[in-house]
C-alpha positions in Angstrom: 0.0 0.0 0.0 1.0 3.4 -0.8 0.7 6.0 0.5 1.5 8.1 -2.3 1.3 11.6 -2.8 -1.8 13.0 -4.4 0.4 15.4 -6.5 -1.9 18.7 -7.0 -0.5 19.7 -10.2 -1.7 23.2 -10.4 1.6 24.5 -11.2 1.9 22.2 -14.4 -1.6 23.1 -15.3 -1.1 27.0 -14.7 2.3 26.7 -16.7 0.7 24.6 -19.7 -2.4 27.0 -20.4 -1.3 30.5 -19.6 1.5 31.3 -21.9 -0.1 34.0 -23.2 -0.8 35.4 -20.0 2.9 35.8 -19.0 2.1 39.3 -16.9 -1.0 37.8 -14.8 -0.8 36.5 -11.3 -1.9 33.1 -10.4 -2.4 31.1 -7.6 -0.3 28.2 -7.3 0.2 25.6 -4.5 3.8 24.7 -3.6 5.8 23.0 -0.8 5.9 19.2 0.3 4.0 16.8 2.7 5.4 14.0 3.8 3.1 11.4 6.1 4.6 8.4 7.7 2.4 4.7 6.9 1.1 4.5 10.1 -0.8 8.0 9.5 1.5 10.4 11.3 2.4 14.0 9.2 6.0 14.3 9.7 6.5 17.3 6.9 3.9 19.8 6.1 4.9 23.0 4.4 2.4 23.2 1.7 1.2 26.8 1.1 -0.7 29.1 -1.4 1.4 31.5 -3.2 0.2 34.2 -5.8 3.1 34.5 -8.8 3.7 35.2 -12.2 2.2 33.2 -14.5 5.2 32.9 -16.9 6.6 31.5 -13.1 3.8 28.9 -12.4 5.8 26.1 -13.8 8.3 26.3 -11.5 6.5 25.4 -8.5 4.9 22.1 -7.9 3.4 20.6 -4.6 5.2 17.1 -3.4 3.3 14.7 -1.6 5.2 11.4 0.1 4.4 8.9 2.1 7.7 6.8 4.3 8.2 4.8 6.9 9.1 7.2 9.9 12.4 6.6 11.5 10.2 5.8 14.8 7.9 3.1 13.4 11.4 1.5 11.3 12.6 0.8 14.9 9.1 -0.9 15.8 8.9 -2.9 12.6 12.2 -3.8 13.4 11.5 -4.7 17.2 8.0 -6.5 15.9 9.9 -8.8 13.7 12.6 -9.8 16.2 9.7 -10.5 18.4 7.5 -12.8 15.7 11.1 -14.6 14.7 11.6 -15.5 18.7 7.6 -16.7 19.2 8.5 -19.0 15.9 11.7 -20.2 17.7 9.9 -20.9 21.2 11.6 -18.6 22.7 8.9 -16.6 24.3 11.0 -14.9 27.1 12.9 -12.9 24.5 9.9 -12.1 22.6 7.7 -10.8 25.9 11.0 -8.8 26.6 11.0 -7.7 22.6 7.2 -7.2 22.8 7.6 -5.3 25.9 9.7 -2.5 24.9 7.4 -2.1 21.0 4.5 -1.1 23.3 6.6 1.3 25.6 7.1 2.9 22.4 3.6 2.9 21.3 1.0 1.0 23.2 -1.3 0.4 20.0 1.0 -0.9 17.7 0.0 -3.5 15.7 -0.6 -7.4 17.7 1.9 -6.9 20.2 -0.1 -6.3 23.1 -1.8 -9.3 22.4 0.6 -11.4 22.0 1.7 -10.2 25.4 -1.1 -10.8 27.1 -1.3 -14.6 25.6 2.4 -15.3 26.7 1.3 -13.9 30.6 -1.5 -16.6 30.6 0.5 -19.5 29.3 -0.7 -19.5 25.7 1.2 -19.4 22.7 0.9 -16.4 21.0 0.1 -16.6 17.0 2.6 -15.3 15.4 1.9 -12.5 13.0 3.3 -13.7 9.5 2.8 -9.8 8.4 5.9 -8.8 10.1 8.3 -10.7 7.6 6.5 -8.5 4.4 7.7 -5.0 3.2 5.9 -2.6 5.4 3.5 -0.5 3.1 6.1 2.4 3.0 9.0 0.6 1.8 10.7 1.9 -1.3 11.3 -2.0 -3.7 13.8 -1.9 -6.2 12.5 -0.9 -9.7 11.8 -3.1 -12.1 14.0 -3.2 -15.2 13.1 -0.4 -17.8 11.7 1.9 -15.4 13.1 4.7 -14.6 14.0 5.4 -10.6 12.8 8.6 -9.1 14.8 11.5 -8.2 14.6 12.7 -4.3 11.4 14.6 -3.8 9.9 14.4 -7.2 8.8 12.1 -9.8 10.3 9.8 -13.0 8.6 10.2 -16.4 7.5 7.5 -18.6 7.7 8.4 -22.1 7.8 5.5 -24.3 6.0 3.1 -22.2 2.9 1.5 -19.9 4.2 1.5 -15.7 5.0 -1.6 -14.8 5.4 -2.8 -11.2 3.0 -2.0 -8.2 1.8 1.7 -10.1 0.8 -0.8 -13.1 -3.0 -1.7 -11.6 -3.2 2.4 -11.4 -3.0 2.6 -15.3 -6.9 1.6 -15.6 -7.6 5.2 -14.0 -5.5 7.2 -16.7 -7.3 5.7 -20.0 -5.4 6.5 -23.2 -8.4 8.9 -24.4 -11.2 10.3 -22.6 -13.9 12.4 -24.9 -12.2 15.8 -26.0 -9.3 15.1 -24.9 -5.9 13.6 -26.2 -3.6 11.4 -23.6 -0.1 12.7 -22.6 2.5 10.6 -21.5 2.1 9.1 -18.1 4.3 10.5 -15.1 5.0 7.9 -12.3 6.2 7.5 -8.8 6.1 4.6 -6.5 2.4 5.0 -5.9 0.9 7.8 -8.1 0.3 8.0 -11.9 -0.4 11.4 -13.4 -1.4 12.2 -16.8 -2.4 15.2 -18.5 -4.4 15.5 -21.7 -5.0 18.2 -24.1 -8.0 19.3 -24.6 -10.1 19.6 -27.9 -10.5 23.6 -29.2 -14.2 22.7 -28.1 -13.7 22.0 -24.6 -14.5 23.7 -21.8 -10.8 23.5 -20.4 -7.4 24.7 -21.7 -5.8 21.8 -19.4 -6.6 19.2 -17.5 -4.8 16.3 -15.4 -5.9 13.0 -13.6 -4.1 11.8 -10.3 -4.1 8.7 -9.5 -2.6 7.7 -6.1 -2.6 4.9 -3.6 -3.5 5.2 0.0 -2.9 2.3 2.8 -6.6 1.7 3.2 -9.8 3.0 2.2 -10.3 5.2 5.2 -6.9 6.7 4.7 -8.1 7.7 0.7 -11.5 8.9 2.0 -9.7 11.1 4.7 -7.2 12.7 1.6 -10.6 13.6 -0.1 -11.8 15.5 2.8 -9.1 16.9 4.3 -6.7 17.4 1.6 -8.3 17.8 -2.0 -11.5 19.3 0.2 -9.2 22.0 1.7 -7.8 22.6 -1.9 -10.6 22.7 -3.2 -13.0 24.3 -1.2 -15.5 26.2 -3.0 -18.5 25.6 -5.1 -18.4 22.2 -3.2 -21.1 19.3 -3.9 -21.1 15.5 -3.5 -22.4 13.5 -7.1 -23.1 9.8 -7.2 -21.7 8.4 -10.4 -21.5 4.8 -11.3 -22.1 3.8 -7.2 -19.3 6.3 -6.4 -19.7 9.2 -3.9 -17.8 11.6 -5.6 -16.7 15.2 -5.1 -16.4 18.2 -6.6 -15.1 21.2 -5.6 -13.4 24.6 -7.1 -10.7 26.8 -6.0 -13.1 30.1 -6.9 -11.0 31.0 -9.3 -9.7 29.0 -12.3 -9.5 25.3 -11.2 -11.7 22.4 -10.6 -12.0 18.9 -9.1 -13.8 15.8 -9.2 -12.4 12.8 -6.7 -13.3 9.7 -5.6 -12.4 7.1 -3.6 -12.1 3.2 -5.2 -11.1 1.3 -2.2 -7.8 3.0 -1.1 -7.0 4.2 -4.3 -7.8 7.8 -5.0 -8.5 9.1 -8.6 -8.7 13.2 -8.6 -9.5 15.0 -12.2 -8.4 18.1 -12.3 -9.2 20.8 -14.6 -8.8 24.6 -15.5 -11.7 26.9 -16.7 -11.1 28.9 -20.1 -13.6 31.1 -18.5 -12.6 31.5 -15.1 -15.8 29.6 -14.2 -15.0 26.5 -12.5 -18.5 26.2 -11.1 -19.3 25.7 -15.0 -17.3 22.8 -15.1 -19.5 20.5 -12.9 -21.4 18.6 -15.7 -18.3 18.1 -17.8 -16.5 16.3 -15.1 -19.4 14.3 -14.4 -19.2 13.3 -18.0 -15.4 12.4 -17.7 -15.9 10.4 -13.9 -18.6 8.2 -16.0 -16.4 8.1 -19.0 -13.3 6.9 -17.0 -16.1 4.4 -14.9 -17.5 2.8 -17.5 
């Protein structure tokens, strides 16, 4: 499971439709936010900034999710612990068990498996313990391209392969008006901006696709992150069984999101008008387009 960033790419949008608005401020969102697996923020210096448009690609918002430092140590701990209850050796794993929940009381079976070795029963081992943690950074699979520190790695020529792969679904390779760009990929997010017909209502538009560790965790992205974003104009539509939302920034930019089991899909999209309100129906038309 990811945890992925959901990159906001308002900066890339604002640089790919206003070059002949060079003089004109916009609103872009830049900074990072990094969240550990277990659900703790560790980094959080997003912020709203007002520049040049000719500037707008420049800035970009960075959203990462790692194994904290703190809950290494515990994964760490946990496994010693599950290796000693498989070896019998439950003295060393109360002792091992012991000092995980001094750390952090709730974290994951280890209480439990106190409490069974206290009253004489063997605890059951948690076979978890000996898989990557839902943070942890694999190797890449040949062909793909590793990403820099911070940001993303480009696909040009080809599909994602590896975990990202099952993402692709989300990102068809045309949507109605529209013409695919090449898909951008991380470790959990795929991104992929089309261009839009001389008939739309858009002069750019993205979809960001990202994985979350759970579905409460990709509901709680919507809400709190996308929703915060996003804030005006803000209405929930049910498309194809999915609670969707939509929201608008008030100025240029809107959103539609949604939440399919843990993963989050986001289409975003810039007004020709200035009137994201407008844009409501034509995302609708996109959700059930990509949910068909």
């Amino acid at each position: 499971m990811s945890r992925r960033p959901i990159l906001l790419l308002i900066a890339v949008l604002s640089a790919g439709l206003l070059l002949g608005a060079c003089n004109r401020m916009v609103r872009v969102e830049t900074g990072e936010r990094i969240v550990c697996t277990y659900g703790e923020v560790t980094t959080d210096t997003i912020r709203t900034i007002e520049v040049p448009s000719a500037d707008a690609g420049t800035y970009k918002v960075v959203r990462m999710t790692v194994t904290c430092e703190r809950h290494k140590r515990l994964e760490t701990l946990y496994a010693q612990a599950q290796a000693a209850i498989i070896a019998g050796d439950l003295t060393t794993a109360r002792s091992v068990l012991a000092e995980v929940v001094k750390i952090e009381p709730q974290f994951k079976n280890a209480q439990q498996q106190i409490d069974a070795i206290d009253a004489g029963i063997p605890p059951v081992v948690d076979t978890s313990a000996t898989k990557p943690s839902a943070g942890t950074t694999t190797p890449p699979a040949p062909g793909t391209t590793t990403p820099a520190p911070g940001g993303s790695a480009s696909s040009t020529d080809k599909q994602p392969v590896g975990p990202v792969a099952s993402l692709a679904q989300w990102v068809p390779e045309s949507l109605p008006g529209y013409t695919a760009q090449p898909i951008s990929v991380d470790v959990f997010t795929l991104t992929r901006q089309y261009r839009p017909a001389a008939s739309a209502p858009t002069d750019a538009l993205v979809v960001v696709v990202e994985q979350y560790k759970d579905a409460t965790k990709a509901k709680s992205a919507i809400k709190s992150d996308l929703g915060s974003a996003y804030s005006a104009d803000p209405s929930t539509l049910t498309i194809h069984g999915r609670s969707v939302y939509f929201g608008t920034d008030s100025h240029r930019f809107a959103i539609a999101a949604w939440n399919e089991n843990g993963v989050v899909v986001a289409i975003e999209a810039s007004s020709k008008t200035g009137q994201p309100a407008a844009l409501r129906s034509h995302l609708t038309s996109l959700v059930t387009a990509i949910l068909k």
